[in-house]
PyMOL CGO cylinders between C-alpha atoms (Angstrom):
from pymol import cmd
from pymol.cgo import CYLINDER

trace = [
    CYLINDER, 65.16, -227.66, -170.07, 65.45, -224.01, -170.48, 0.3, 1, 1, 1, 1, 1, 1,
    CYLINDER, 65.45, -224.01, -170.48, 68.76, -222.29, -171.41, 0.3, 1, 1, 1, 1, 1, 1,
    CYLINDER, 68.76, -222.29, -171.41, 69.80, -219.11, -170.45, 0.3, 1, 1, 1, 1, 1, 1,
    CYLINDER, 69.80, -219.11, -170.45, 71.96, -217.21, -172.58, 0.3, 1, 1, 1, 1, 1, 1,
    CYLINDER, 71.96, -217.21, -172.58, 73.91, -213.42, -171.11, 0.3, 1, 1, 1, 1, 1, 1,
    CYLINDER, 73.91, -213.42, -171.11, 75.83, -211.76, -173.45, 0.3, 1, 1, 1, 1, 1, 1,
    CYLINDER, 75.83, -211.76, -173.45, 77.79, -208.71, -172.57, 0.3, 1, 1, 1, 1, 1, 1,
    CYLINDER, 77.79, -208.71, -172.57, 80.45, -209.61, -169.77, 0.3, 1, 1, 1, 1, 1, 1,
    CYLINDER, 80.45, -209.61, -169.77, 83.31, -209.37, -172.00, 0.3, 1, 1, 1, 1, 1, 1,
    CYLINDER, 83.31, -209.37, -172.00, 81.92, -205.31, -172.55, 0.3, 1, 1, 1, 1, 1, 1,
    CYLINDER, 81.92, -205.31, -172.55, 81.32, -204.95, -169.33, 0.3, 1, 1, 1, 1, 1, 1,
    CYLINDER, 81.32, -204.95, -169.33, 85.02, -205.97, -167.85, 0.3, 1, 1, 1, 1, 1, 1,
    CYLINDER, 85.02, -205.97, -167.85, 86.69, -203.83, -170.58, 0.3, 1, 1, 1, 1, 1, 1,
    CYLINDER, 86.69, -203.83, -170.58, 84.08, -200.42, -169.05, 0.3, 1, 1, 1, 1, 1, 1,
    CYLINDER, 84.08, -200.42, -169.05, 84.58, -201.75, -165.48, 0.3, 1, 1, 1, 1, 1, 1,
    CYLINDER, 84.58, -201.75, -165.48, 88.22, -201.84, -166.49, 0.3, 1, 1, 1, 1, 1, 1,
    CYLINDER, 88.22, -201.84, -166.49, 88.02, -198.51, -168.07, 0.3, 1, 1, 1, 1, 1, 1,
    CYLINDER, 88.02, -198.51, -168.07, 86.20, -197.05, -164.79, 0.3, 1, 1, 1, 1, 1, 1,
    CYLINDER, 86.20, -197.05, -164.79, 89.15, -197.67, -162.60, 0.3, 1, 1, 1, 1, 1, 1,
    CYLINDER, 89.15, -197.67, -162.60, 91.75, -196.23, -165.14, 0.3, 1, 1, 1, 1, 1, 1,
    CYLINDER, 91.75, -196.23, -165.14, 90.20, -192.94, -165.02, 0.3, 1, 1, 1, 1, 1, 1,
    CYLINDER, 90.20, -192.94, -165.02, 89.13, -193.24, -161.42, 0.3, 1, 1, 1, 1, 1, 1,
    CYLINDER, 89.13, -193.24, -161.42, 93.08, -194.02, -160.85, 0.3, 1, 1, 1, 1, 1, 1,
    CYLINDER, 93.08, -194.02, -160.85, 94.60, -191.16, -162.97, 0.3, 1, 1, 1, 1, 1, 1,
    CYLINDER, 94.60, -191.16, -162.97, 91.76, -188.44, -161.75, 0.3, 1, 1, 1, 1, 1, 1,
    CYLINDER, 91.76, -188.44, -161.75, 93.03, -189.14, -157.74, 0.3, 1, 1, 1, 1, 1, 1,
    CYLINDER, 93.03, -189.14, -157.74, 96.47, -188.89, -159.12, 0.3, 1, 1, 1, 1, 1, 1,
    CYLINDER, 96.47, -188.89, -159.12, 95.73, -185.36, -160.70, 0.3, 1, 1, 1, 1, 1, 1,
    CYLINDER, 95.73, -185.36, -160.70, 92.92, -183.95, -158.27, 0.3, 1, 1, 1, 1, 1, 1,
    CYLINDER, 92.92, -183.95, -158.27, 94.27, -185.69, -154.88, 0.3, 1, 1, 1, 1, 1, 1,
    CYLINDER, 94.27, -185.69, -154.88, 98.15, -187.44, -154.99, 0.3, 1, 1, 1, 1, 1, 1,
    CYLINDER, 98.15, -187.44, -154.99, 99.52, -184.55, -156.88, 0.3, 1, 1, 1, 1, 1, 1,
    CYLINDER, 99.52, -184.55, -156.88, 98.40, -180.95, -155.60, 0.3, 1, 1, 1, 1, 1, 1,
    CYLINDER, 98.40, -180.95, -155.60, 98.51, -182.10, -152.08, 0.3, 1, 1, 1, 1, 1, 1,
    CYLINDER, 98.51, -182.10, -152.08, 102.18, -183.35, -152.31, 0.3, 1, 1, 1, 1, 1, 1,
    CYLINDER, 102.18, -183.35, -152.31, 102.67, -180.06, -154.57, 0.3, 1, 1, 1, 1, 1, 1,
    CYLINDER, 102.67, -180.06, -154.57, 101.77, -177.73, -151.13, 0.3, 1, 1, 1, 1, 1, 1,
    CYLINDER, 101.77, -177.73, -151.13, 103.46, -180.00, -148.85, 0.3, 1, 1, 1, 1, 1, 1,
    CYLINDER, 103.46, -180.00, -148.85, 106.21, -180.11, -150.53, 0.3, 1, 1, 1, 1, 1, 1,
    CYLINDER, 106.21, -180.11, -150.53, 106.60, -176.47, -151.20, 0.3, 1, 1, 1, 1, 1, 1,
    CYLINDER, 106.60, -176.47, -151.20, 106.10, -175.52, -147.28, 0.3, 1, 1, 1, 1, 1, 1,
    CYLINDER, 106.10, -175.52, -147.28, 108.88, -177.65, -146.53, 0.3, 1, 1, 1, 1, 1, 1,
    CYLINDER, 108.88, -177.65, -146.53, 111.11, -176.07, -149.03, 0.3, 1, 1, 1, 1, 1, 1,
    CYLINDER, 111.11, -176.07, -149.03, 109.85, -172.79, -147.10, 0.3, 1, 1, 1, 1, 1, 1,
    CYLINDER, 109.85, -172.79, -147.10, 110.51, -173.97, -144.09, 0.3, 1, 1, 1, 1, 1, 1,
    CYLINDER, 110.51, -173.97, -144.09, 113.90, -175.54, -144.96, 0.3, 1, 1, 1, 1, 1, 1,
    CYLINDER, 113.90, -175.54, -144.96, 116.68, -173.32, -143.23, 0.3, 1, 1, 1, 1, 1, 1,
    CYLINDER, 116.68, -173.32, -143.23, 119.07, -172.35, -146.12, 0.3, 1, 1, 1, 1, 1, 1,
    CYLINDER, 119.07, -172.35, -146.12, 122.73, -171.85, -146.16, 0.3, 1, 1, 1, 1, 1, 1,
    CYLINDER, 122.73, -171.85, -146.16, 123.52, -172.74, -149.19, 0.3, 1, 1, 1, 1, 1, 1,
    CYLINDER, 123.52, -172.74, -149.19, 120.22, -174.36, -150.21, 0.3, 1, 1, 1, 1, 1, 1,
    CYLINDER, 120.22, -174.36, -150.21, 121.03, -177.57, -150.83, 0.3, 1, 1, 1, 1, 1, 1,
    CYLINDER, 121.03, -177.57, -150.83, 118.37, -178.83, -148.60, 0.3, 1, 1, 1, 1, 1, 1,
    CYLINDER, 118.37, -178.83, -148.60, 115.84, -176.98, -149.54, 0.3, 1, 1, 1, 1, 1, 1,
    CYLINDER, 115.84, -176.98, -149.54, 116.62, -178.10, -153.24, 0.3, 1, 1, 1, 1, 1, 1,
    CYLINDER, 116.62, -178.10, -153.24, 116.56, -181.67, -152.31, 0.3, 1, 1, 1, 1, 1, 1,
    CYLINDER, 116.56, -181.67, -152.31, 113.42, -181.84, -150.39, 0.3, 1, 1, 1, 1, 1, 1,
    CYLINDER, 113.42, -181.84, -150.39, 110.21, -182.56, -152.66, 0.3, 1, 1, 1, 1, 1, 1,
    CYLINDER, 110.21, -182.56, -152.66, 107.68, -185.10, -153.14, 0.3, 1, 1, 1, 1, 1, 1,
    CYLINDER, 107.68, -185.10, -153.14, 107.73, -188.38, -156.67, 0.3, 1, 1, 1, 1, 1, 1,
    CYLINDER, 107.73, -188.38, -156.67, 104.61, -189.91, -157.94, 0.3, 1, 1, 1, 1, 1, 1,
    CYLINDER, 104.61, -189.91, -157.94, 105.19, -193.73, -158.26, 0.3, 1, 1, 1, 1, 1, 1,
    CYLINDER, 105.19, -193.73, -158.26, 101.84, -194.66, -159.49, 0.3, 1, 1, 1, 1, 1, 1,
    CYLINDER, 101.84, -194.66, -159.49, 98.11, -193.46, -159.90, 0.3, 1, 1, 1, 1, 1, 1,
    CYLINDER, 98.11, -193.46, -159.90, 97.65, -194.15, -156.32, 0.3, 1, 1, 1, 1, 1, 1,
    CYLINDER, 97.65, -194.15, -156.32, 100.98, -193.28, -154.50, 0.3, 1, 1, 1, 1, 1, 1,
    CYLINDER, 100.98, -193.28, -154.50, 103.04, -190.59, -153.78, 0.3, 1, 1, 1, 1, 1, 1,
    CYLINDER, 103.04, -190.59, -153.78, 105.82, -189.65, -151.54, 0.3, 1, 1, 1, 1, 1, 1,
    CYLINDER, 105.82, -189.65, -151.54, 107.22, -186.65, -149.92, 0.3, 1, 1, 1, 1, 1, 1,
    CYLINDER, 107.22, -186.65, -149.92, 111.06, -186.74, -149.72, 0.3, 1, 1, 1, 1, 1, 1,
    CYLINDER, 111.06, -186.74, -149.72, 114.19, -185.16, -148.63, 0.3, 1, 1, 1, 1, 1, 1,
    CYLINDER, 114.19, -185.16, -148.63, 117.24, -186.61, -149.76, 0.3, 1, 1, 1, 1, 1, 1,
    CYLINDER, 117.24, -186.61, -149.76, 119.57, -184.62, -148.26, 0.3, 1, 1, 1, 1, 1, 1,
    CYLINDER, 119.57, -184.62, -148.26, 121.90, -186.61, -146.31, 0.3, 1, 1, 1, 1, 1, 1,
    CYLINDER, 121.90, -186.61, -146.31, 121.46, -184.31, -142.81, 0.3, 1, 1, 1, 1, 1, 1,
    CYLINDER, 121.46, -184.31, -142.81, 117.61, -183.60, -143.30, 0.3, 1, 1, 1, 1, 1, 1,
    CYLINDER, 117.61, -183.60, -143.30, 116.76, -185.94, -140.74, 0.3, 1, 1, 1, 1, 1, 1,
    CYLINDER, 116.76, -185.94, -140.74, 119.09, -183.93, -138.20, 0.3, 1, 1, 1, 1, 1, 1,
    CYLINDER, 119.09, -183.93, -138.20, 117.72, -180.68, -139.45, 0.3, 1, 1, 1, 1, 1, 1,
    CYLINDER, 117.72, -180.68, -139.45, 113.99, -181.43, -139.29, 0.3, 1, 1, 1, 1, 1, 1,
    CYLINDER, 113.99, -181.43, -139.29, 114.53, -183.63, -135.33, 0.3, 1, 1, 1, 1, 1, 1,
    CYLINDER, 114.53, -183.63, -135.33, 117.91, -181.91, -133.44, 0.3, 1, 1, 1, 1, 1, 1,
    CYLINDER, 117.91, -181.91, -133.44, 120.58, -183.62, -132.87, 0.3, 1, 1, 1, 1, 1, 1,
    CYLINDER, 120.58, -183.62, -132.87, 120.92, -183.13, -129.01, 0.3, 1, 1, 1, 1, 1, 1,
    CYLINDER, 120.92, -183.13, -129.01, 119.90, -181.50, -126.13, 0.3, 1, 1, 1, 1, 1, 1,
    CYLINDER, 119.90, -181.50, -126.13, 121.46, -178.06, -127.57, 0.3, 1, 1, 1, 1, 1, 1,
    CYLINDER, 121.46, -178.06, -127.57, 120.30, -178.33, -130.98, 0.3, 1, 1, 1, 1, 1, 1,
    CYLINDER, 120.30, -178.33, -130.98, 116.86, -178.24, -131.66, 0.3, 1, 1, 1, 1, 1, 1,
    CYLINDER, 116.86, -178.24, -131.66, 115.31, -178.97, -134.85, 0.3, 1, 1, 1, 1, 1, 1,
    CYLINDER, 115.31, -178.97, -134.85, 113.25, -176.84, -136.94, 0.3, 1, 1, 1, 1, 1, 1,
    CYLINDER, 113.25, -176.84, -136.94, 110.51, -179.25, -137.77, 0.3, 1, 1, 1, 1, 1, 1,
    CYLINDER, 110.51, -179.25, -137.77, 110.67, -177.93, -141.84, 0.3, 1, 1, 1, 1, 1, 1,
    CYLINDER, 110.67, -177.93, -141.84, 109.63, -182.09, -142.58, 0.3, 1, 1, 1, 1, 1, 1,
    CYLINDER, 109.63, -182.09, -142.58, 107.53, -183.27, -139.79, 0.3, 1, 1, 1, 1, 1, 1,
    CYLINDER, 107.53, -183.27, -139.79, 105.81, -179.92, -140.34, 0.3, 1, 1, 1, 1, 1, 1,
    CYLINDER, 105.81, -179.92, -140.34, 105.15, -180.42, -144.10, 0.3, 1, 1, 1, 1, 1, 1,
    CYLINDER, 105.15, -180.42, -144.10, 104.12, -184.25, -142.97, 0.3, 1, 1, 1, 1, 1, 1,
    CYLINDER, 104.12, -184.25, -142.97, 101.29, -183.34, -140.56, 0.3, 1, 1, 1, 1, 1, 1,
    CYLINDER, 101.29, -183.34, -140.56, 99.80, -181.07, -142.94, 0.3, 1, 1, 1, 1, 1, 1,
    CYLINDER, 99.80, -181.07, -142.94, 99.68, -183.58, -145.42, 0.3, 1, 1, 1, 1, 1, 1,
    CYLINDER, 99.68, -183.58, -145.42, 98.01, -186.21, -143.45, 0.3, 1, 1, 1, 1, 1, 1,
    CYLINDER, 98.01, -186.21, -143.45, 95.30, -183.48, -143.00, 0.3, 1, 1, 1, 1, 1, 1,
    CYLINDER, 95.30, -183.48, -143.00, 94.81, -182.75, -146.19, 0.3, 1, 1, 1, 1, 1, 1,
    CYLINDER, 94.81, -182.75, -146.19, 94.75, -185.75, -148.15, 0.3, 1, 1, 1, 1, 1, 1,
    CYLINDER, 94.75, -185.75, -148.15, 91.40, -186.92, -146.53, 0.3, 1, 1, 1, 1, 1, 1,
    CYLINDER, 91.40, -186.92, -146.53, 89.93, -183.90, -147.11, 0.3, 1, 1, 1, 1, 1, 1,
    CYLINDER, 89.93, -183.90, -147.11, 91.29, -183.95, -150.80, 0.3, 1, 1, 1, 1, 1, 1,
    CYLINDER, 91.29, -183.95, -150.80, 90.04, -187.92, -150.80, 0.3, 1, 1, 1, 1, 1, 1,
    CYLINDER, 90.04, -187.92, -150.80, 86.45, -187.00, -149.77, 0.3, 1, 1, 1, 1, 1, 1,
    CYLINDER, 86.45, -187.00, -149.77, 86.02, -184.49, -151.92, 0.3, 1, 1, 1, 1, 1, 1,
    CYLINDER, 86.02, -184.49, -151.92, 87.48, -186.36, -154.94, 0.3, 1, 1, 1, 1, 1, 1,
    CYLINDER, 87.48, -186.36, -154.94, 84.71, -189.20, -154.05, 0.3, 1, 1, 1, 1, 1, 1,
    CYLINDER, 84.71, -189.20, -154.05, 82.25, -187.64, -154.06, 0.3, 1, 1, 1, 1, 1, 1,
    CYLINDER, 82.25, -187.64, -154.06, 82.75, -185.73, -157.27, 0.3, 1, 1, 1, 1, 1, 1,
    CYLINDER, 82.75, -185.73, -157.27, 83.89, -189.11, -158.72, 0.3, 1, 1, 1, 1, 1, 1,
    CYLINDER, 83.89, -189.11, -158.72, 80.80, -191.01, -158.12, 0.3, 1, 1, 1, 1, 1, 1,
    CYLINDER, 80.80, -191.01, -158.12, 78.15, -188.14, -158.74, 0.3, 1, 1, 1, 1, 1, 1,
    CYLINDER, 78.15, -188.14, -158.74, 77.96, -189.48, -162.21, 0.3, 1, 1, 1, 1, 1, 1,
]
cmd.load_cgo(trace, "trace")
């Protein structure tokens, strides 16, 4: 009989563990966060402003190392950004802010890859 012996696993879950820690926080800081940042900050340029509560209220959270949200909570942000009727339109400031994001977070993704696994 013939007996095998592998040592190592235990070291190589705690790097594999490691590995995705830092893989996790870099997306956060070189793809979740600076393309919520520019989103973000076009809405708040494209937010009409009367007394700029909307514009203050309209921004973007991190809730982990892999998710993000852009957000307006201003009650009336959804009538803003769509129209309410035939007579008002809306001035897109969200769905404007939204779009661009969807382009840019592949782009961000892709690049972030490929730097990440260069190594």
């Amino acid at each position: 009989m013939t007996i095998f012996t592998i040592s190592g696993f235990a070291e190589l879950g705690r790097q594999l563990e490691q590995m995705t820690q830092n893989l996790e926080s870099s997306f956060r800081s070189e793809v979740l966060e600076p393309t919520l940042s520019t989103a973000a900050a076009q809405a708040q340029a494209e937010a009409p402003v009367r007394t700029g509560y909307l514009r203050d209220h309209t921004g973007y959270r991190i809730n982990s190392d892999t998710e993000g949200e852009l957000f307006s909570d201003a009650d009336y942000a959804a009538s803003v950004n769509y129209g309410t009727s035939k007579n008002t339109r809306g001035t897109g400031f969200f769905s404007n802010a939204a779009a661009q994001l969807e382009r840019d977070v592949p782009v961000a993704a892709q690049k972030w890859f490929k730097n990440a696994f260069k190594q």
